[in-house]
N, C-alpha and C positions, 0 to 999 in steps of 0.2 A: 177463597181468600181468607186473611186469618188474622186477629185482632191487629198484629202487628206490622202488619201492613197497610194500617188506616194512616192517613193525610190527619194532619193537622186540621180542626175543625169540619170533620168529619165525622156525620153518624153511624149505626150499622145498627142491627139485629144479632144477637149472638144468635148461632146455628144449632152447634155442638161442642161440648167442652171434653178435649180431649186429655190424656195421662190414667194415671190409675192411682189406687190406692188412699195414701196420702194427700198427695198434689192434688188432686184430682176433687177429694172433698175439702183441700183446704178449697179451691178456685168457687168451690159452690159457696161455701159457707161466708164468701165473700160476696154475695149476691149475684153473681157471674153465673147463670141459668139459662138456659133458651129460652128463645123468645125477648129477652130485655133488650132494651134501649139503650146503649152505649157510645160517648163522645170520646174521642181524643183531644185533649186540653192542650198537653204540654209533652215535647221532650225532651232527655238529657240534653245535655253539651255533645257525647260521645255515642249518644242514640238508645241509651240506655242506663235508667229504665222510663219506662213513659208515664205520663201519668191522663186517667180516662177518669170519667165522671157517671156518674149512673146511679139509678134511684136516687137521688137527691144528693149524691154524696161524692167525693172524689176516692180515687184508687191510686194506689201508685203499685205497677206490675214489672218484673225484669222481661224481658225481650223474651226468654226463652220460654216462660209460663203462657207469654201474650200469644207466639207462634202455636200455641196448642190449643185456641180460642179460633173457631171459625165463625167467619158472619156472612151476614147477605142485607142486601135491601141498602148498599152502601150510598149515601148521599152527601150533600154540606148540608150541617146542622142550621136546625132550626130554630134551635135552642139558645139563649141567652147565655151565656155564664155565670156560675154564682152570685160573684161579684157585681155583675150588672142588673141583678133582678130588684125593684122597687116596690116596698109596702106602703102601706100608711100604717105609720108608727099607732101601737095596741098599748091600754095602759097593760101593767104586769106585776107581780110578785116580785119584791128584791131578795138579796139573799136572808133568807131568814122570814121571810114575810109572807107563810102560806096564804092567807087568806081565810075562807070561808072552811069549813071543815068539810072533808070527804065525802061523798053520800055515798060511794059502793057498799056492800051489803059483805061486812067481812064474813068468815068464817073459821071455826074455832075447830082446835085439835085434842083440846079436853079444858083439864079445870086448870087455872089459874099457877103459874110457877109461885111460890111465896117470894114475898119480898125477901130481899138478904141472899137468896140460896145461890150456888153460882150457877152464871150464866156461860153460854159458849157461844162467840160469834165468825163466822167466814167473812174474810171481805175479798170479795170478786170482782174482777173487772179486764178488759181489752188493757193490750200494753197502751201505755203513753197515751196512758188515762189520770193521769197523777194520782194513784191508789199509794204510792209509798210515801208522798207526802201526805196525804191523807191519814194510812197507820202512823209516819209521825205527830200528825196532830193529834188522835185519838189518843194514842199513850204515853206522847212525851220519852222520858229516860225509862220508861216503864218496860226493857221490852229483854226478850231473849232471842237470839241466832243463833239454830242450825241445823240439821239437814233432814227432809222427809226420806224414813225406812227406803231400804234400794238405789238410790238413787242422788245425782249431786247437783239436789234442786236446792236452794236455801228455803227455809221456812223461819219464818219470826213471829213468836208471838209474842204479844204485850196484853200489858192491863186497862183497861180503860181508866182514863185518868178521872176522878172523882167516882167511880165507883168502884170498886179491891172486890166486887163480887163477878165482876166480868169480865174477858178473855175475848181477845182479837188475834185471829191465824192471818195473816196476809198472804194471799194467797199466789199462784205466781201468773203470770197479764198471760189470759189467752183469748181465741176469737170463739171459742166454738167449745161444746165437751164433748167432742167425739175422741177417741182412745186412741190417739194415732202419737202426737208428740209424748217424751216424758211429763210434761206441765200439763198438760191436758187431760194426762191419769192421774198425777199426781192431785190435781185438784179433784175429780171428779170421786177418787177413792177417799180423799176426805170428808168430802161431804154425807156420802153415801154409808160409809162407815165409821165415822166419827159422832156424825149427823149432830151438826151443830146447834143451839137453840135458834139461832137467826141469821140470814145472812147481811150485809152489806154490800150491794152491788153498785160501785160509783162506774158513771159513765160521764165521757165529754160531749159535754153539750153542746159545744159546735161542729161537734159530728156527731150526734143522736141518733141516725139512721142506721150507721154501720153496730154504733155499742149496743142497740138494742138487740142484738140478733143471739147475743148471750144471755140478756136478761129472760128473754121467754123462754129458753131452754133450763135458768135457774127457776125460774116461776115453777116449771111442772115438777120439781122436784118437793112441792109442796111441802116448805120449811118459811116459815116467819119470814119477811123481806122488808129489807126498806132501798127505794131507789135514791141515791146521792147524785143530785144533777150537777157536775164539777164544772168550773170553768162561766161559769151562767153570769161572770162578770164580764169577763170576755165578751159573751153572746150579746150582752146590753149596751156595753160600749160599741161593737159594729153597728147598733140598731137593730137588731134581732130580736127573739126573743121566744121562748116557750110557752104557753097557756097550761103553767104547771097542776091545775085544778083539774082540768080539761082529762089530762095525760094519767091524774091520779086514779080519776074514775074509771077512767077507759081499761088501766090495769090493775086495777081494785088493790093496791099497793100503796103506802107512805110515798110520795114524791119530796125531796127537801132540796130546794136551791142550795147549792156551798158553793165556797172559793176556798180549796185547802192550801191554796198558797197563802193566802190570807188570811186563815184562818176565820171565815169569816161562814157562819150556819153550822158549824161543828155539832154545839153543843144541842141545836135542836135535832138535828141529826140525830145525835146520841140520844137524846131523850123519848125519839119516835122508834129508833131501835132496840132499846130496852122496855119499852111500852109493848112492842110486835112479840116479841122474845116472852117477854113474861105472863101474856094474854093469851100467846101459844093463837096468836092471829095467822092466817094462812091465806096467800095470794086470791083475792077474789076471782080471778082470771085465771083458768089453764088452756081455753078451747081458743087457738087462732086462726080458726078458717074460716075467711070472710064469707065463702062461697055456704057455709054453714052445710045442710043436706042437700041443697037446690041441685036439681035432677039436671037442668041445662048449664050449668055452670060443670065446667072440666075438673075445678078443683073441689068442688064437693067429692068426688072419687076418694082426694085425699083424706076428705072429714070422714064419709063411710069408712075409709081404712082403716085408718084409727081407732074408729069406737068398733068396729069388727076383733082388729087386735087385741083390743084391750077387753072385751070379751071372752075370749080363747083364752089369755093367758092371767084373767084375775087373779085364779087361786095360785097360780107359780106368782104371779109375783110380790102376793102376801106372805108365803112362805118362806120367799129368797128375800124380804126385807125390802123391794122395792118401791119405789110413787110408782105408782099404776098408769099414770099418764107419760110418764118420763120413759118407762120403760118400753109403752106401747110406740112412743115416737120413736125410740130407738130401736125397736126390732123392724121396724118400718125403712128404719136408713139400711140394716143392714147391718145391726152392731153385733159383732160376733161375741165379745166379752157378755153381755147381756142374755145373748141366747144361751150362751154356755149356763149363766148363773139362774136361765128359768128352768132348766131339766124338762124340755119340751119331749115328747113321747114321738113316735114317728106318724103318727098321726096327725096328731096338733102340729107339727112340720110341715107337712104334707097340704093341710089347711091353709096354714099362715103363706105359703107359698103360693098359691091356687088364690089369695086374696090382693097378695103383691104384685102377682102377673094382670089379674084386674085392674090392679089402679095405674100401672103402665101403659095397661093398653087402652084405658079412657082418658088418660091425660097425654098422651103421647110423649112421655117423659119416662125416664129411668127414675126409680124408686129414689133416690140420693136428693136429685133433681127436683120432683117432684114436694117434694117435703121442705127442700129449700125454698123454692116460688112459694110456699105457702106461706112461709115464716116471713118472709122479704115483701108478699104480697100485702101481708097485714101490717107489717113498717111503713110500707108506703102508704097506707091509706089512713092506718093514727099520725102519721107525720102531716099527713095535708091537710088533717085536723089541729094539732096541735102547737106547730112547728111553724113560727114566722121568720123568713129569711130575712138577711139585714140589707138595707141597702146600700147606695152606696156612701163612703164616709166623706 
């Protein structure tokens, strides 16, 4: 049976996620992995496309991607829907209103940028995440249009407004930096080779779950960060809300409440991103596997993988200019662009392969797969931490 043929409130188990290439890691990179837990909500008017809920979050899928999703374990849900889940209202941070200051333990990538000198900033994020009204707020009339080398992606950059020392790329909305769409390289070959002083990753707050799955993949690229929590006016008006101190720790990063429609947390925003940027602070978090080395946990396979990888190919990826942890998750998926750029020997091949077939066959998942559950696994578990659903209005 196969997602798209689930009943209206209706559970399942994904089975196996079927297609290739592309398709195939976009459906992971959407949290859609064996083994989850998947509802159907809602469907078109014309039956397409549907939309299913899972890990904490909704999906909206076309009919044809959904037929490529097999499940089992098909039941009527047991589950509430968003909308019907009730808290008791938490006091919280308004926009602009961090709180107590962060206790992670940052860490630094040298000595101090001087004041004055320029800065360079990426701002990243999932589409229809309001990131362009965001670059409008940060630069105002400040900005220039047009197009990244090869390709007929737009790129705009601006000045940040009150400081003529620093520089915003807006970047273009993707879900994932794997190499497959143009906007997906596009971005990922700016960062890597432009190598920004800091990034700006805004995400919407009333979907946290889904936007994070880019933020950890920007994390291991071990570059200066601030997280922008968009929308967190929203989230407070349903009654919801985030335990933004909570989430800061837990990713040893700036977290700053905004509304950029409203302009409203911009400027501490800005002031936490020029602080990260010019201290040359660097993600206290790259390690996201819950299961850490634990020998009976399935996904520890994934955590020995990793630090196996990243083992083997230290010195390639010091010399091709690589983060060492970015790179090691990515020969882990299967990124060919990366294997290319570590000039691995046939040996070290031979290795890296012989440790991938391990971690397949302890987790009973395909390498793709299995590296997504881990990313999604540890979403889910900061989220049940941090993340208070709204009730109802």
């Amino acid at each position: 049976m196969t997602l798209a043929e689930l009943k209206i409130g209706q559970d399942a188990l994904i089975k196996t996620i079927g297609g290739t290439g592309e398709l195939r890691h976009h459906l992971l990179d959407m949290g859609l992995t064996p083994g989850t837990e998947v509802t159907l909500r809602k469907v078109a008017p014309m039956g397409d496309p549907i939309e299913v809920e899972l890990r904490g979050y909704e999906l909206t899928l076309r009919l044809d991607d959904a037929a490529k999703i097999t499940v089992e374990n098909v039941h009527d849900t047991d589950r509430a829907a968003r909308s019907e889940e009730r808290h008791v209202p938490i006091p919280h941070p308004g926009v602009g209103e961090l709180g107590k200051a962060a206790s992670y333990r940052t860490r630094k990538a040298g000595a101090p940028i001087p004041k004055g000198a320029p800065l360079t900033f990426a701002l990243a994020g999932n589409q229809n995440c309001g990131k362009t009204t965001l670059f409008n707020q940060l630069t105002g009339s400040n900005q220039h249009v047009g197009n990244f080398p090869g390709v007929t992606v737009d790129r705009k950059d601006g000045v940040i407004r009150g400081h003529s020392e620093a520089t915003v790329t807006d970047l273009p909305g993707i879900y994932s930096l794997s190499p497959y769409s143009n906007e997906e390289i596009v971005t990922r070959d700016f960062i890597l080779q432009e190598k920004p002083n800091g990034i700006i990753n805004i995400v919407d707050a009333s979907n946290i779950e889904r936007n994070l799955y880019l933020t950890m993949q920007l994390m291991e690229l071990q570059i200066p960060m601030v997280l922008a929590l968009n929308m967190m006016d929203e989230v407070r008006a349903n009654g919801g809300t985030i335990l933004v101190n909570e989430l800061e720790n837990a990713l040893g990063i700036p977290v700053v409440p905004i509304s950029a429609a409203k302009n409203e947390g911009i400027d501490e925003l800005i002031e936490h991103a020029l602080h990260v940027a010019r201290h040359r602070e660097l993600p206290g978090r790259i390690d996201f596997c819950t299961a850490g080395a634990d020998a009976n946990d399935p996904r520890g396979a994934v955590h020995r993988c990793i630090h196996a990888v990243a083992h083997l190919i230290e010195d390639h990826a010091a010399v091709a200019g690589l983060p060492l942890r970015f790179a090691s998750t990515k020969l882990v998926e299967g990124d060919g662009p990366i294997l290319k750029a570590l000039q691995l020997d046939q040996n070290e091949k031979e290795l890296l392969d012989h440790t991938i077939t391990e971690l397949e066959t302890e987790t009973g998942l395909d390498r793709e797969a299995a590296l997504a559950d881990m990313r999604f696994t540890f979403i889910e578990k900061l989220c049940a931490e941090t993340v208070v659903k709204p009730g109802e209005s």
